[in-house]
C-alpha positions as CSV (number, residue, x, y, z in Angstrom):
1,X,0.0,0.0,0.0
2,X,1.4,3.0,-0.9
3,X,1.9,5.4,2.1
4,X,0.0,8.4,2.3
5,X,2.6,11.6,2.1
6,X,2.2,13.9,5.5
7,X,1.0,16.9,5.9
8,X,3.8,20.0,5.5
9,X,4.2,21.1,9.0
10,X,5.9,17.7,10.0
11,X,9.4,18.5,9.1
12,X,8.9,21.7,11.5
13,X,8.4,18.8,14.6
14,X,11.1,17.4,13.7
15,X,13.2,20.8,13.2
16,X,11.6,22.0,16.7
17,X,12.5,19.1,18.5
18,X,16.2,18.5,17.1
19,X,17.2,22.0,19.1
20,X,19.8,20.6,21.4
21,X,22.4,19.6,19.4
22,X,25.9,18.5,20.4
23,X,29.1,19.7,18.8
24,X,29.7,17.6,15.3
25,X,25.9,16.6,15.2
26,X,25.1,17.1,11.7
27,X,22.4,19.5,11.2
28,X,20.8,17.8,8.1
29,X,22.2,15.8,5.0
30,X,20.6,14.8,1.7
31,X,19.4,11.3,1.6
32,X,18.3,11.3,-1.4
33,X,17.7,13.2,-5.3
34,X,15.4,13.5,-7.0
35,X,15.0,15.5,-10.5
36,X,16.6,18.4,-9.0
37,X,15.0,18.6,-5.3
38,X,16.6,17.4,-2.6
39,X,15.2,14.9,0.1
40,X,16.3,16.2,3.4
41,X,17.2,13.3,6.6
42,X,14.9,16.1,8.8
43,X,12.4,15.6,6.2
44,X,12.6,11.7,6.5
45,X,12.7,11.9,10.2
46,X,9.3,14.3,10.2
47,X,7.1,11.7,8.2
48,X,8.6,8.5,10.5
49,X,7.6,10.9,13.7
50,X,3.8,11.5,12.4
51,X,3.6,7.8,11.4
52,X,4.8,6.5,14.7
53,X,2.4,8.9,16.5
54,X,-0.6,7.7,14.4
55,X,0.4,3.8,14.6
56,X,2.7,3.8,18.0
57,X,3.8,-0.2,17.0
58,X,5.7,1.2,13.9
59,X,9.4,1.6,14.5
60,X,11.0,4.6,13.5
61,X,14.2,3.1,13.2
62,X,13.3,0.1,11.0
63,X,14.9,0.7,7.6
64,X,12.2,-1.2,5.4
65,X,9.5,1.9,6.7
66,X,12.3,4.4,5.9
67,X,12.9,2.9,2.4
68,X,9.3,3.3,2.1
69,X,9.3,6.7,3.3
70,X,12.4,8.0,1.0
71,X,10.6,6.0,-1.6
72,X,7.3,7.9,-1.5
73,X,9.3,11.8,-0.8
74,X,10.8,10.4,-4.4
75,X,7.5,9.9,-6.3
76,X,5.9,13.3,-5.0
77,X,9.3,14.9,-5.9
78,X,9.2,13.7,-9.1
79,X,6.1,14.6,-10.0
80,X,6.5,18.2,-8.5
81,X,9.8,18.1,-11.3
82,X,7.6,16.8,-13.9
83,X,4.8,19.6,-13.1
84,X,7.0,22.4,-13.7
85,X,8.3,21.2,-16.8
86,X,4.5,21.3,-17.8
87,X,4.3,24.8,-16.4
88,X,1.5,23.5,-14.2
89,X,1.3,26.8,-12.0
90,X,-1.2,28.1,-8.6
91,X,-1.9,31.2,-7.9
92,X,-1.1,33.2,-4.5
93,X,-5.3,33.2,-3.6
94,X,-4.9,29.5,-4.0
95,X,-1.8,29.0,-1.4
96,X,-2.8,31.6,1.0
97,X,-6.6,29.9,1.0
98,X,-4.6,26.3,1.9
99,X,-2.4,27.5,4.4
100,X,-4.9,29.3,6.1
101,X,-7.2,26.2,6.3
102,X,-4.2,24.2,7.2
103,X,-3.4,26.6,10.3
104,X,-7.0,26.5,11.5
105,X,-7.2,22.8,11.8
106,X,-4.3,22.8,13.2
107,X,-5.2,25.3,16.1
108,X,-8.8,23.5,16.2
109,X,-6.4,20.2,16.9
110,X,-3.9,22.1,19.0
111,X,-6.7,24.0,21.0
112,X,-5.1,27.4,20.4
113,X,-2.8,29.2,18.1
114,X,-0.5,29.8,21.7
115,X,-0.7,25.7,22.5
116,X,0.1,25.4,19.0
117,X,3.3,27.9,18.5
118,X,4.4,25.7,21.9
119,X,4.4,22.5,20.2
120,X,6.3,23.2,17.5
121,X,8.4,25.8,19.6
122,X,8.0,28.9,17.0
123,X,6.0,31.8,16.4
124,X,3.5,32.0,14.1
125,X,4.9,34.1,11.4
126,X,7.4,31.3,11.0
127,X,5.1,28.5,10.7
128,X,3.1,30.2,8.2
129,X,6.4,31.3,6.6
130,X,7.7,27.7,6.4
131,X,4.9,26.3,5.6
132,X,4.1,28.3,2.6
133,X,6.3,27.2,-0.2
134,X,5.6,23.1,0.5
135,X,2.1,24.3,0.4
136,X,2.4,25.8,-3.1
137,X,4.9,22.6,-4.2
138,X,2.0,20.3,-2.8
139,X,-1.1,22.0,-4.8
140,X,1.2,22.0,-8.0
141,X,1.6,18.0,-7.7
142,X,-2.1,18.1,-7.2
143,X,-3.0,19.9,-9.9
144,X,-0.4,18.1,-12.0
145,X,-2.2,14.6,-10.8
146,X,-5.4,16.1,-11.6
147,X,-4.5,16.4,-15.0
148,X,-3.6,13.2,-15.3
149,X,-6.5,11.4,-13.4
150,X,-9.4,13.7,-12.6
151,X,-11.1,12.7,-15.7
152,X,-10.7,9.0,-15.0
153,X,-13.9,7.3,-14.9
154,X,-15.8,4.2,-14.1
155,X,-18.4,2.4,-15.4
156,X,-21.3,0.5,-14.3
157,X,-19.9,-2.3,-15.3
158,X,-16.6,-1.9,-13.5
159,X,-18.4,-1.3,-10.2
160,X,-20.0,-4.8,-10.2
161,X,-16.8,-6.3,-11.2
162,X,-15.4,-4.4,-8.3
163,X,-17.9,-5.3,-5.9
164,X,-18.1,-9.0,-7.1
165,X,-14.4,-9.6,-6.8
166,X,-13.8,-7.7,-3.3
167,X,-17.2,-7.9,-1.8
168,X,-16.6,-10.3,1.2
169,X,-12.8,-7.8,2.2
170,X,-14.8,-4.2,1.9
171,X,-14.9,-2.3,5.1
172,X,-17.7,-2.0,6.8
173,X,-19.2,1.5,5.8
174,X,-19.4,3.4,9.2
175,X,-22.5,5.7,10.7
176,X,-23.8,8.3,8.2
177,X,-25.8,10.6,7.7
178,X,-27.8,12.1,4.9
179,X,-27.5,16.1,4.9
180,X,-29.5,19.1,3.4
181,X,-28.9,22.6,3.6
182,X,-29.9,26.1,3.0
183,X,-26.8,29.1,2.8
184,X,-27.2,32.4,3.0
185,X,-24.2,34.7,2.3
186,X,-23.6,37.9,4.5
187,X,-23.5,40.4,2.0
188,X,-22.6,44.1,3.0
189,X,-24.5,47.0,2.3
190,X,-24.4,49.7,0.0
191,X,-23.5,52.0,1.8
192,X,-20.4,49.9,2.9
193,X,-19.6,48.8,-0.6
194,X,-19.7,52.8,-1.3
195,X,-17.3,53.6,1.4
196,X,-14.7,51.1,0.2
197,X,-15.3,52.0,-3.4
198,X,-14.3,55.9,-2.5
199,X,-11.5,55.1,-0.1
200,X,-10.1,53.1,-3.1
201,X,-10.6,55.8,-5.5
202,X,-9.3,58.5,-2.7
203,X,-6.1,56.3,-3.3
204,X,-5.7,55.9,-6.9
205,X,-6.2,60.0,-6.7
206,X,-3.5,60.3,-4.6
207,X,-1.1,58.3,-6.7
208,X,-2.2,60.2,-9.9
209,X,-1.1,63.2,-7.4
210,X,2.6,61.7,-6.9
211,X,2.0,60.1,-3.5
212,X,4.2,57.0,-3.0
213,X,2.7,53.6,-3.9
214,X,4.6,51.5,-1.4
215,X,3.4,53.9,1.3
216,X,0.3,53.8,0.4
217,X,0.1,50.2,0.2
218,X,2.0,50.0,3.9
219,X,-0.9,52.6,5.1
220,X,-3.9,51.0,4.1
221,X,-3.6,47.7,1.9
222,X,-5.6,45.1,3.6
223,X,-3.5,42.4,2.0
224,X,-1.6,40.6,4.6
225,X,0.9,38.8,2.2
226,X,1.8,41.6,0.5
227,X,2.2,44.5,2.7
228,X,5.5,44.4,3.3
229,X,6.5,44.0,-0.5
230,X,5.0,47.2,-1.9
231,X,1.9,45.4,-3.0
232,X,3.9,43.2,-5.4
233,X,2.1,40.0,-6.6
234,X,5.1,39.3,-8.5
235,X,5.2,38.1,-12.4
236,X,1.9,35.8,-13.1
237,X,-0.2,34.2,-15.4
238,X,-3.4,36.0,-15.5
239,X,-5.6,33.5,-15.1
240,X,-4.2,32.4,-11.6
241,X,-6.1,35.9,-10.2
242,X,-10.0,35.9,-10.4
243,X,-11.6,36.4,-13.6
244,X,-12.6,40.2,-12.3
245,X,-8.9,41.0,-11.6
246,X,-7.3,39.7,-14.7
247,X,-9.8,41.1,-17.0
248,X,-9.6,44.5,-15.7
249,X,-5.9,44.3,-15.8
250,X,-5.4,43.0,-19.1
251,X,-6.6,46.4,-19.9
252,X,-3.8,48.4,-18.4
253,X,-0.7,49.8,-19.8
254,X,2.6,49.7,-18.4
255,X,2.7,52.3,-15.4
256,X,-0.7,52.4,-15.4
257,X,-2.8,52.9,-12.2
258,X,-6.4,51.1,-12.6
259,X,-9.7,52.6,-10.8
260,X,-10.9,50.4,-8.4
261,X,-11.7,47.0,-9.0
262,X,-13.9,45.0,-7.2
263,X,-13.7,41.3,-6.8
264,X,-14.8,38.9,-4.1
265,X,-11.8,40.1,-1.4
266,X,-12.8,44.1,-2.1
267,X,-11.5,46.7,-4.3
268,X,-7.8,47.0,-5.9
269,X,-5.9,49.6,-7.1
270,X,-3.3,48.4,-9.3
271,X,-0.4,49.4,-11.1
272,X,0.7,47.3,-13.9
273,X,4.7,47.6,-13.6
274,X,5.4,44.6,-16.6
275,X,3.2,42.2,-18.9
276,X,3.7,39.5,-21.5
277,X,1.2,38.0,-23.8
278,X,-0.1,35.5,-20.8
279,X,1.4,36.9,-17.9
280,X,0.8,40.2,-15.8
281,X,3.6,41.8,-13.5
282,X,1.4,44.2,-11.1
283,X,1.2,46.1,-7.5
284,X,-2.4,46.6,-5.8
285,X,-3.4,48.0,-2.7
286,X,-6.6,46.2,-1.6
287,X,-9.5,47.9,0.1
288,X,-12.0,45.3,2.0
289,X,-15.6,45.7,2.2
290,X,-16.3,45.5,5.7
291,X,-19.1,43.1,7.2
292,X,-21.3,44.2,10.6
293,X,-22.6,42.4,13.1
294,X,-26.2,43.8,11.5
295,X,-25.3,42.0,8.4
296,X,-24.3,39.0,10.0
297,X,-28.2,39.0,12.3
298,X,-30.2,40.0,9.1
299,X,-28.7,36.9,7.6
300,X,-29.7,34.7,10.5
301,X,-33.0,36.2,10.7
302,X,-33.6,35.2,7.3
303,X,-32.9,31.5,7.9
304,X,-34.5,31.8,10.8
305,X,-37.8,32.6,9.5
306,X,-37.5,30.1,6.2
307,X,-36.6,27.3,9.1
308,X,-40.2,28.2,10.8
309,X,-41.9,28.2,7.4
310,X,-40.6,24.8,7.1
311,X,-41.5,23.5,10.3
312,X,-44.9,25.1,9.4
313,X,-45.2,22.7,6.6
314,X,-45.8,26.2,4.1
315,X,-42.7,24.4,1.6
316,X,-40.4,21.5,2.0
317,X,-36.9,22.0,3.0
318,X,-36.0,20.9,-0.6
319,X,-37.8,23.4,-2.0
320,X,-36.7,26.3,0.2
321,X,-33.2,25.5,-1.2
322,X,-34.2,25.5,-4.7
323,X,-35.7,28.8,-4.1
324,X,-33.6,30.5,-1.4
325,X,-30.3,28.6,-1.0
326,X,-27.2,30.8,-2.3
327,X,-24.8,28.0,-3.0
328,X,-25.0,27.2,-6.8
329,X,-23.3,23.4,-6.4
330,X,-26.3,22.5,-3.9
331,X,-29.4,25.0,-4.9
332,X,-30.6,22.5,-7.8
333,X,-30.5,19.2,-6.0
334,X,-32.8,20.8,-3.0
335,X,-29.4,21.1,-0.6
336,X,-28.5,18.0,-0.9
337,X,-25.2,17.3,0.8
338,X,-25.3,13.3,0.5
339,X,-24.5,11.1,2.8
340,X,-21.7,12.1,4.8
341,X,-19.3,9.8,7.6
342,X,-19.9,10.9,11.0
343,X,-16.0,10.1,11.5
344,X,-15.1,13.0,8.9
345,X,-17.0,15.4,10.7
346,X,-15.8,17.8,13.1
347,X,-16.3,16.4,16.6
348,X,-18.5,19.8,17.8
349,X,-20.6,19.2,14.2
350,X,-20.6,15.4,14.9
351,X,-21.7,16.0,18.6
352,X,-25.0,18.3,17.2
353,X,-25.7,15.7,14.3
354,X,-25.8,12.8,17.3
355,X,-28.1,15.1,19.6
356,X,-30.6,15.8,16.4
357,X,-33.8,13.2,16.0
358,X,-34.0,12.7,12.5
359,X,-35.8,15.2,10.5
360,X,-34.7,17.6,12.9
361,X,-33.4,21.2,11.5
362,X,-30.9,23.3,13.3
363,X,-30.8,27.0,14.0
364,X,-28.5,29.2,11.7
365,X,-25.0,28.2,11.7
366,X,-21.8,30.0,10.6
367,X,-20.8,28.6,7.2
368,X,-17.6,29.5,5.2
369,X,-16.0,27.2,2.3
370,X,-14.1,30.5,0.8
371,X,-13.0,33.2,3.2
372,X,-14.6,35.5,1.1
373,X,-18.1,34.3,1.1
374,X,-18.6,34.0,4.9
375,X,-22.6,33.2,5.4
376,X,-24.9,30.7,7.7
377,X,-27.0,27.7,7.3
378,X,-29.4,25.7,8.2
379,X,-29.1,21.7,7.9
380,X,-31.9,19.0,7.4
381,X,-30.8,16.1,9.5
382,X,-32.9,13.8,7.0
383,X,-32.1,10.4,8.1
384,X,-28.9,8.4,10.3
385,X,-27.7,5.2,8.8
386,X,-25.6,3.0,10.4
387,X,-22.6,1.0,10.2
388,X,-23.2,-1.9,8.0
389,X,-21.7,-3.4,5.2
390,X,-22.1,-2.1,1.5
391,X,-24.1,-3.2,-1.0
392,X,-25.1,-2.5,-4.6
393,X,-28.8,-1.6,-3.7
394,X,-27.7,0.8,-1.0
395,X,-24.3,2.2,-1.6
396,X,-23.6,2.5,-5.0
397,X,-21.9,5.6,-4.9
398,X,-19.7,4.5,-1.8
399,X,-18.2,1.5,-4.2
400,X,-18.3,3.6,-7.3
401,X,-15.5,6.0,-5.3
402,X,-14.0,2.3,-4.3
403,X,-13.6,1.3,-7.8
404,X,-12.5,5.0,-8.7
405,X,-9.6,5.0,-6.3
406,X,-8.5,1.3,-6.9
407,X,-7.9,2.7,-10.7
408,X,-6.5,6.0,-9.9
409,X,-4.1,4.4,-7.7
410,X,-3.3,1.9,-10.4
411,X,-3.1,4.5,-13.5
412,X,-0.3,6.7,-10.3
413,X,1.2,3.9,-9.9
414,X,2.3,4.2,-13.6
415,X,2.6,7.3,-14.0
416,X,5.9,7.4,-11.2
417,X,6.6,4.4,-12.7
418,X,6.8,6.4,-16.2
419,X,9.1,9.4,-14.2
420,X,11.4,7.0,-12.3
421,X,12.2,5.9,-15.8
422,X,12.3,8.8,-17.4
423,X,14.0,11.4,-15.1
424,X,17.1,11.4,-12.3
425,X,16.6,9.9,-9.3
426,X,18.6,8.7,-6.4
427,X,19.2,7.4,-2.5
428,X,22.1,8.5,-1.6
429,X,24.3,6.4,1.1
């Protein structure tokens, strides 16, 4: 079974706990090449520590696991090589988005962002800091895999094979339960979208007027990760911004200062410093559009009152989302959510679900999947099903994914077995 790489923030363990080091200890050392990345023994070390802490019998010190370790660092690295020779590229939005979801679980897990900078015995700003780069490297193999397997597919067919040839070894399929829900998005008002539009535009006037852009952007941009680098987003392809942001630049000239732009994170004043035929070189300044606590309760208030509608029997919950809901993926299937494993839960949203009769609907909830679009729900506990073992008639779409994953992981398998052959690699003794 191939071994599942760990998450980035492992090799900072085993950095943080390798402080007290003796005179001749050796730092670090390359164990191993591949392409041209490096596989660091810290590296090596970190995944063996994660996988001893999740499965206390391994031994850390047993050199099959570490083969097995170096030899999955390998096929990642590889295919991070391979990505950039296809130019497979992710935006800033997209790395800042991961590492900020990655922080919060790991402050959820740690029980605070102080108990966490104390496990790993470093501020903040450094974990982020670390952490960013093997964030971007990991969603560039991830997009390079998904080019290569997303549109995999599976038949009918292939599902009964699957389930005829494995039926009696498949897990048992653990408590469920089936989900609906309706989102509201907290919008801001006009008059706050007004607000930000004219501070943004007070700004671009003041750079027309001479002011300096890198003081301006130190002053007021509400973009953490480029604050302290004068607004610079660096050289990019265009179509790693929003489709708002790139259109509106593609329209500026070099040296040119854009009027505001809005997209989902605010408005942007931008100066276009470089551009190719693809790719835009710019600096912004980014003016957010603030949300109150009023827009937040009028956005409650309105799931409140569709929640007593429903319990009224006046519409089904199915067709309050179709009407009302504000997520496009779920709107059209009445909020359906599926059927989702009480184990992947959080344990506070797993602890409601388990304290809710079926058919129950909760109050408002806070809801984000982008931190742009922050908003509340409400969810339809329709129905718990529990553990049992799959069948056709029931769980069709539990061993469809089966029989998905058995051939991704086959068609990978071949693909590193393709790079291996085809580009440098190497353990070094």
């Amino acid at each position: 079974m191939r071994l599942v790489l760990l998450v980035w923030i492992c090799t900072a363990i085993a950095g943080a706990q390798q402080l007290a080091l003796r005179e001749g200890d050796v730092l670090d050392r390359i164990e191993a090449i591949a392409g041209d990345q490096p596989i660091l023994k810290s590296e090596v070390d970190a995944q063996l520590l994660l996988l001893a802490q999740q499965n206390p019998s391994l031994k850390v010190d047993d050199p099959e696991l570490r083969k097995r370790v170096i030899d999955a660092l390998i096929n990642e690295r590889l295919l991070y090589v391979q990505a950039q020779l296809d130019s497979i590229t992710v935006s800033d939005e997209e790395v800042n988005a991961q590492l900020d979801a990655t922080i919060a679980q790991l402050i959820r897990q740690a029980g605070s962002q102080e108990r966490l900078e104390n496990l790993y015995q470093m501020p903040m700003w450094k974990i982020r800091r670390d952490g960013r780069e093997e964030i971007r490297k990991r969603l560039i193999v991830q997009r390079y895999q998904q080019s290569k397997l997303g549109e995999i597919k599976v038949s009918p067919r292939e599902v009964e094979q699957f389930y005829e040839r494995y039926k009696d070894s498949l897990p048992v399929i653990g408590k469920q339960y089936e989900l609906y829900h309706i989102v509201r998005y907290v919008q801001p008002t006009h008059d706050a979208r007004q607000a930000a539009y004219e501070r943004a535009r007070a700004i671009r006037d003041s750079i027309l007027a001479g002011a300096d852009f890198c003081q301006l952007v130190a002053r007021n941009s509400e973009d953490p990760n480029t604050r302290a680098s004068c607004g610079d987003l660096g050289m990019r392809n265009c179509n790693d911004f929003v489709p708002e942001f790139c259109s509106a630049c593609k329209k500026l000239q070099t040296n040119e200062v854009s009027m505001p732009i809005e997209t989902p994170f605010g408005f942007h004043v931008v100066r276009m410093l470089d551009r190719t035929l693809e790719q835009i070189h710019v600096q912004h300044i980014l003016i957010g559009i603030p949300r109150g606590e009023s827009d937040r309760e009028r956005v409650r208030a309105e799931l409140v009152r569709l929640r007593e509608q429903i319990l009224d029997g006046k519409l089904s919950f199915e067709d309050a989302a179709r009407q009302y809901s504000e997520e496009q993926d779920t709107r059209g299937f009445g909020g359906a959510l599926g059927k989702l494993a009480a184990a992947s839960l959080e344990p506070s949203m797993a602890q409601l679900l388990d304290s809710l009769a079926d058919g129950s609907i909760t109050e408002p909830l806070p809801y984000s999947t982008n931190p742009t679009k922050q908003g509340y729900h409400i969810l339809w506990k329709k129905r718990t099903i529990p553990p049992h073992k799959p069948s056709l008639e029931t769980d069709y779409k539990e061993l469809e994914n089966f029989a998905l994953t058995m051939k991704q992981q086959q068609l990978y398998d071949r693909l590193v077995a393709t790079l291996r052959e085809q580009l440098h690699w190497e353990i070094l003794r």
